[in-house]
C-alpha positions in Angstrom: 84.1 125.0 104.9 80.4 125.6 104.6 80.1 128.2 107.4 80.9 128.7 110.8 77.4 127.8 112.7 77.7 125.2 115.5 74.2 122.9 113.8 71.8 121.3 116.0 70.2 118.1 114.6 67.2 119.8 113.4 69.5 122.0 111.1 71.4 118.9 109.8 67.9 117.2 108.9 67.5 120.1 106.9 70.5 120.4 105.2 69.4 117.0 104.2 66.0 117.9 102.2 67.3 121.9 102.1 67.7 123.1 98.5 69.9 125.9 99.6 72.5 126.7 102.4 71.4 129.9 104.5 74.8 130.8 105.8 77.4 132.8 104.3 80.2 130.3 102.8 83.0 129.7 100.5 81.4 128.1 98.0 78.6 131.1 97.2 81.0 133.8 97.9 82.6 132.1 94.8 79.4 132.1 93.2 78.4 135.7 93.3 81.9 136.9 92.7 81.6 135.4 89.4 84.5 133.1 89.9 84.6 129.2 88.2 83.7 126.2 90.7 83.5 123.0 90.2 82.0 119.8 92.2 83.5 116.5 92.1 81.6 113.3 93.7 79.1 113.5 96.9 76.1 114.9 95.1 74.6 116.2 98.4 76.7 119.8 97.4 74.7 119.9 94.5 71.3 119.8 96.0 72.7 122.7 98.0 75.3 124.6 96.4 75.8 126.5 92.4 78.6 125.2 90.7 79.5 125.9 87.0 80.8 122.4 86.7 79.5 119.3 88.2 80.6 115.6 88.1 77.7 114.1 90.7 77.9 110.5 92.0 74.6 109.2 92.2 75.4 106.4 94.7 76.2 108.7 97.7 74.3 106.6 100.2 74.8 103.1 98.9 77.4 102.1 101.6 78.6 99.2 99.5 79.4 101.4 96.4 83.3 102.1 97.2 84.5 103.0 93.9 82.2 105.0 91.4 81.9 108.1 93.5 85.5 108.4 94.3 86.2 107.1 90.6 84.5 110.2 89.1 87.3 112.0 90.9 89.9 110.1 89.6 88.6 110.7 86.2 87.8 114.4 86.2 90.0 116.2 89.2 93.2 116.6 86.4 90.9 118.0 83.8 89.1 120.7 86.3 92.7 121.6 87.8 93.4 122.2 84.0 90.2 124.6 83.5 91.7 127.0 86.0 88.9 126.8 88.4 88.8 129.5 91.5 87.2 126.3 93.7 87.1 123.0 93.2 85.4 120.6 95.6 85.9 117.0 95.3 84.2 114.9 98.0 85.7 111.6 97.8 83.0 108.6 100.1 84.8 105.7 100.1 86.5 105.8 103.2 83.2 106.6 104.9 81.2 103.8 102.7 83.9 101.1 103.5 83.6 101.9 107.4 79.8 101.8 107.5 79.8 98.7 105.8 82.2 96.8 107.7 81.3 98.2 110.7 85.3 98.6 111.6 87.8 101.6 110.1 90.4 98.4 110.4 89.1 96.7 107.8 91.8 95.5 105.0 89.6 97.5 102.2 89.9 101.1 104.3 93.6 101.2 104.2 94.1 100.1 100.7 91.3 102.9 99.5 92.8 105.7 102.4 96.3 104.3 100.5 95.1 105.1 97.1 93.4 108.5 97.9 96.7 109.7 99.4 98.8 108.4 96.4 95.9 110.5 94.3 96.9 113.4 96.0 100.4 113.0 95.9 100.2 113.2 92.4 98.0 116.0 92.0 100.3 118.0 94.3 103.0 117.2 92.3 101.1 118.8 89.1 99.9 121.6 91.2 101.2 124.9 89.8 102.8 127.1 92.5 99.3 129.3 92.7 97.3 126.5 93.8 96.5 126.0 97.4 95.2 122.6 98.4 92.9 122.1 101.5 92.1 118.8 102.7 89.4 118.9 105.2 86.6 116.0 106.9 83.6 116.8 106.8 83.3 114.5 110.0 85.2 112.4 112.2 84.5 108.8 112.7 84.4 105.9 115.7 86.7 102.8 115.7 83.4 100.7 114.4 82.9 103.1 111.5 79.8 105.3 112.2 79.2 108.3 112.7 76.7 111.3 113.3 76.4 111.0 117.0 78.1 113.6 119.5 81.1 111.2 120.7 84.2 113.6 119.9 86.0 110.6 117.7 82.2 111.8 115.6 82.1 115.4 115.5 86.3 116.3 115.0 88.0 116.3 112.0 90.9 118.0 110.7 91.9 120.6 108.3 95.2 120.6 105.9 96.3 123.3 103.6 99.3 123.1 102.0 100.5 125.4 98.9 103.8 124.8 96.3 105.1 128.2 97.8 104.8 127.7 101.1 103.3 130.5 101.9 99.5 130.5 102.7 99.2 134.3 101.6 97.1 133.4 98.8 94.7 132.7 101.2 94.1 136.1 101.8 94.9 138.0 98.2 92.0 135.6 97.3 89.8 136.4 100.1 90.6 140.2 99.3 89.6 139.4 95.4 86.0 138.4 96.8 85.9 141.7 97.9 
């Protein structure tokens, strides 16, 4: 999503105190082009992206906050999806809070919050107009105990979903051809 760089460690520290990404990307391809973006939860994209909306969390690394950061996407996804925006990221953290707290991606509390977040979606798909294309993406994988950031491969995969009322991901491409 962010680029197409295998990082090394010392790149992912500095993504971590970087005020900028260096690579060429989505989101500032949206930027310069002048199109509308907006950011939804994990305030890390913030610190290194421009967005002409933002909804921040400022809990991101407070493992046993499971609902405001996902809550601000709750409360503001409809209302973006309404202001026509080109890109809208929401980073939902609960799911990754709830496995480094519990230390276990069995625990009771990650089903019912992964059950919630895909009854969110359902929804929004639902109110999608037929335009709209919807990726899902991690932006890491996870092991059984609930950490992460290590080189096992249950750590470093993660999946990517696009799905679109049409059917037909050509929109994908009339929008990467508006970019220019």
């Amino acid at each position: 999503m962010t680029g197409s760089e295998v990082f090394s460690i010392t790149s992912i520290i500095d993504a971590f105190f970087s005020s900028s990404v260096r690579v060429d990307n989505i989101v500032q391809q949206v930027f310069r082009n002048q199109k509308k973006s907006s950011i939804l939860g994990d305030d890390t994209w913030t610190k290194l992206f421009k967005f002409d909306t933002s909804y921040p969390c400022k809990t991101t690394f407070d493992i046993w906050d499971w609902e405001t950061c996902d809550n601000i996407i709750y409360s503001n996804l409809e209302t973006e999806i309404g202001n026509n925006k080109d890109l809208i990221v929401a980073h939902f953290l609960a799911l990754d809070h709830i496995g480094h707290a519990s230390s276990s991606i069995t625990h009771p509390d990650f089903k019912a919050k992964k059950d919630k977040i895909s009854k969110f979606l359902t929804d929004i798909v639902q109110k999608m107009s037929q335009d709209y294309v919807l990726i899902i993406t991690g932006d890491h994988g996870m092991r059984d105990d609930g950490n992460h950031g290590g080189a096992t491969k249950e750590e470093i995969e993660s999946f990517m979903f696009a799905y679109t009322k049409s059917g037909q991901l050509s929109a994908l491409s009339q929008y990467k051809k508006s970019l220019g």
